[in-house]
C-alpha positions as CSV (number, residue, x, y, z in Angstrom):
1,X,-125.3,151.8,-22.9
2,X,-121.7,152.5,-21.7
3,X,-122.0,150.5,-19.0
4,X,-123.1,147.8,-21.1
5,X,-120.2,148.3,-23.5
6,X,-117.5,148.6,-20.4
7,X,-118.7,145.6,-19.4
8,X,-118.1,144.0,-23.0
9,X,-114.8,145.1,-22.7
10,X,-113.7,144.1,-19.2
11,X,-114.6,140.8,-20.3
12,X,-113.0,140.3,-23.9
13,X,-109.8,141.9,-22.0
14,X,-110.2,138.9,-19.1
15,X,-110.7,136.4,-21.2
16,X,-109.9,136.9,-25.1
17,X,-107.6,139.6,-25.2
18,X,-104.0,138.3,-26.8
19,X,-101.5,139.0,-23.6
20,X,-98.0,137.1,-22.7
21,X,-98.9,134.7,-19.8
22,X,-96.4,135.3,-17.5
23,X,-97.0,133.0,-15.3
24,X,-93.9,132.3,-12.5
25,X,-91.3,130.2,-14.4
26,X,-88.3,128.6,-12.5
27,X,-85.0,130.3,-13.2
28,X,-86.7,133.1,-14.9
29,X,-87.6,136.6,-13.7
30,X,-90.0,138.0,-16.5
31,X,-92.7,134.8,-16.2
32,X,-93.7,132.8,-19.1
33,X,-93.3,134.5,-22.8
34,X,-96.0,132.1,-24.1
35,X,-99.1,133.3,-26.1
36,X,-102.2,133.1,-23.7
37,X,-105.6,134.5,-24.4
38,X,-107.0,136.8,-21.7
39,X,-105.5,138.4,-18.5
40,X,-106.6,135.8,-16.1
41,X,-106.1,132.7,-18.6
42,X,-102.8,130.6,-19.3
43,X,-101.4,129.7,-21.8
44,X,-101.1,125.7,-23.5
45,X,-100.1,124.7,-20.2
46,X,-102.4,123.6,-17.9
47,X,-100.6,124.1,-14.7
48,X,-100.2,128.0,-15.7
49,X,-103.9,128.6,-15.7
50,X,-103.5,127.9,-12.2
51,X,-100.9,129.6,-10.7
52,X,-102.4,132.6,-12.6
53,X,-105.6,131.9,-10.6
54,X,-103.4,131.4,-7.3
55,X,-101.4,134.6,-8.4
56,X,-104.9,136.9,-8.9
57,X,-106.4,135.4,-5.5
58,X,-102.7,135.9,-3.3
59,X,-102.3,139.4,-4.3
């Protein structure tokens, strides 16, 4: 049962959990302040889903 719920969790924090996106922004240190949904989602903007993606996988 707790393994079932942990898993519940790691997933609503991946992909439904309200975060910043923070995705790399030219001229800007902190990332992208948008609203994104999730830790490894973007926010409106396409290309930001992606270079979060690119960010998870370089690092």
């Amino acid at each position: 049962m707790i393994t079932g719920l942990s898993a519940v969790v790691l997933l609503w924090s991946f992909f439904q959990a309200p975060v910043t996106c923070g995705a790399p922004v030219r001229g800007r240190d902190d990332g992208c302040r948008n609203n994104a949904t999730g830790l490894l989602m973007g926010c409106h903007i396409r290309q930001h889903r992606w270079q979060k993606l690119k960010m998870l996988i370089l690092r």
